[in-house]
N, C-alpha and C positions, 0 to 999 in steps of 0.2 A: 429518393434521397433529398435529404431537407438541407437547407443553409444553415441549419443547427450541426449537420454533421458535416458541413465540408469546416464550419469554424472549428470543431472542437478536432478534426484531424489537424487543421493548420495549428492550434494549440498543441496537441499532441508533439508536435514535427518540433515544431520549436522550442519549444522547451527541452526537447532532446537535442538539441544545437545541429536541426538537419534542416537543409533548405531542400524541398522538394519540390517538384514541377506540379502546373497547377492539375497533369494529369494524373500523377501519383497521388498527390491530393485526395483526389476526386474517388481513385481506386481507395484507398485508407476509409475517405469518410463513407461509403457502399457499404463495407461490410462493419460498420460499426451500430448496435445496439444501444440504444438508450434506456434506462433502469430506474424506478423511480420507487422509493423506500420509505418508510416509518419509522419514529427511534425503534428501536428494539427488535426490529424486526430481522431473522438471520437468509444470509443471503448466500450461507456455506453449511452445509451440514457432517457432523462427521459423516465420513464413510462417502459423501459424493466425491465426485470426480472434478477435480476442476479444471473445466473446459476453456477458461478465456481468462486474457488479460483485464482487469478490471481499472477502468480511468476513473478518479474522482474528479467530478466537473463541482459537487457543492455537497458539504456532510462533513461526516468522519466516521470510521470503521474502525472495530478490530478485532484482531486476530487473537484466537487464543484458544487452547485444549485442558483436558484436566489431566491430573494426574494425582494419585493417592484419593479421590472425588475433590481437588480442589482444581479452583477456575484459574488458570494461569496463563497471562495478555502475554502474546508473543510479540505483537506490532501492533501500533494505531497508525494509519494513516487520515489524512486529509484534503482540500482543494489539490488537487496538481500531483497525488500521488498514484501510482499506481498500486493496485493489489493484487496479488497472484499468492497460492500456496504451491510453491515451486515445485517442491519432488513430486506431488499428484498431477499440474499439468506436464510436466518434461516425463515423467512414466507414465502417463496417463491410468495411473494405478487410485485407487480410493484416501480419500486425505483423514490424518488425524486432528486434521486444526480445524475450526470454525473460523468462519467470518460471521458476524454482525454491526448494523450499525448503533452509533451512541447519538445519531441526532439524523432530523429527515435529511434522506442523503438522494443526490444524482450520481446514476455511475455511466461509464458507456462503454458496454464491455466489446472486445476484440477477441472473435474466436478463434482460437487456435488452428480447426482447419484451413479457414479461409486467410488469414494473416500469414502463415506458411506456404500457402500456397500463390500468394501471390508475391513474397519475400522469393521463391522459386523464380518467378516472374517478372520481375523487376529486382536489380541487385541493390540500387539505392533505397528502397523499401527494405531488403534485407538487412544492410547495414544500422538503417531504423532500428530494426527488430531486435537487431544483433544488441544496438545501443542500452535499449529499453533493460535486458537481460541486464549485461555490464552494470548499471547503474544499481540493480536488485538488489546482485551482489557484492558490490562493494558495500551496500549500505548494509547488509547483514553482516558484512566481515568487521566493518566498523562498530557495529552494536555487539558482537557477541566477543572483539579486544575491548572495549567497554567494560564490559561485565566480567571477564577474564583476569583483565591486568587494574583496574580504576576501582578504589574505593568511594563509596555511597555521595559524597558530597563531589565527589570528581562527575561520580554517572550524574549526580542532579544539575550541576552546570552544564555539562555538556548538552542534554536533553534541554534546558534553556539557550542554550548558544543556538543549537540546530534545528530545533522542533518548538517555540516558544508557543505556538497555538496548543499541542497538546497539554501543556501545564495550564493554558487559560480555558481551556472547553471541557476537557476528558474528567472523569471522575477520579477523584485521589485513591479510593482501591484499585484502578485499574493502573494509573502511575505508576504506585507504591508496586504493583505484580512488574510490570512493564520495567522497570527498577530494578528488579529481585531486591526488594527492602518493604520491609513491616512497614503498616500505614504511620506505627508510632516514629520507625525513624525516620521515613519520606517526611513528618511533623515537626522532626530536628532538623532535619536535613534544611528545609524550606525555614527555618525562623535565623535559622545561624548564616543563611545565604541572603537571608532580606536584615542580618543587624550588621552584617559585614562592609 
């Protein structure tokens, strides 16, 4: 275990608003994996399993499947996000998303046996874990009332209020998907929000 992975546990912990002991710590940073990427390169394939929590230490990623043969962005994340394609690790069943990254990425994955098994083992690492979830899904209940209830110039500010790096890094088709809006109106969208 390297001082790379007790820092990036004590990141982890924090930024979940958990103060751990420096033994739990210690347990966290043991079973943490570090990952190292090229743009383009996929780090999810359809039909794998996904096995672990995925930390972004430095990159951006995203999530996305097809449908009708077209490529449709479910999520990007970046620095400080985590990744996971939920219903494949919780049923441990085969995923229909992909992951890939959009730029060279650092990941540090958390695998599910071992972070279970020691959330067993310690309840304050649980509650971690427990955290980690909660945050997931709030953030997808919040993106998909987004896209539900909010017309196109509502989703484009929001997506600036909360994610401004993905508008300055991510490529504008994957926006414009990540959006559900044509590149043409993500194009209205962003000129009526920069003469406003």
């Amino acid at each position: 275990m390297t001082n790379t992975n007790i820092e990036t546990a004590r990141i982890l912990a924090t930024s979940r608003h958990r103060l751990l002991s420096r033994e739990q710590l210690h347990a966290l940073a043991a079973i943490l994996e570090c990952k190292k990427y090229k743009k383009g390169e996929r780090i999810l394939d359809e039909n794998d399993v996904c096995t672990c929590l995925r930390y972004i230490e430095k990159g951006m990623t995203r999530q996305f499947y097809y449908k009708y043969d077209k490529d449709l962005t479910e999520h990007i994340a970046y620095e400080g996000g985590i990744v996971v394609c939920l219903e494949s690790y919780l049923k441990t069943e085969p995923t229909r998303l992909m992951i890939e990254t959009l730029e060279p990425t650092v990941l540090w994955e958390i695998p599910k046996d071992k972070i279970e098994k020691l959330s067993l083992e310690d309840a304050e690492l649980g509650v971690w874990y427990r955290k980690v979830f909660e945050e997931s899904l709030i953030e997808s209940q919040i993106k998909a009332d987004t896209l539900r209830f909010e017309p196109a110039h509502e989703r484009y500010l929001k997506l600036m209020q909360m994610h401004p790096e993905i508008l300055k890094r991510a490529p504008l088709v994957y926006i414009a998907s990540l959006l559900q809006m044509s590149p043409e109106t993500l194009s209205r969208v962003r000129s009526a929000s920069l003469n406003s």
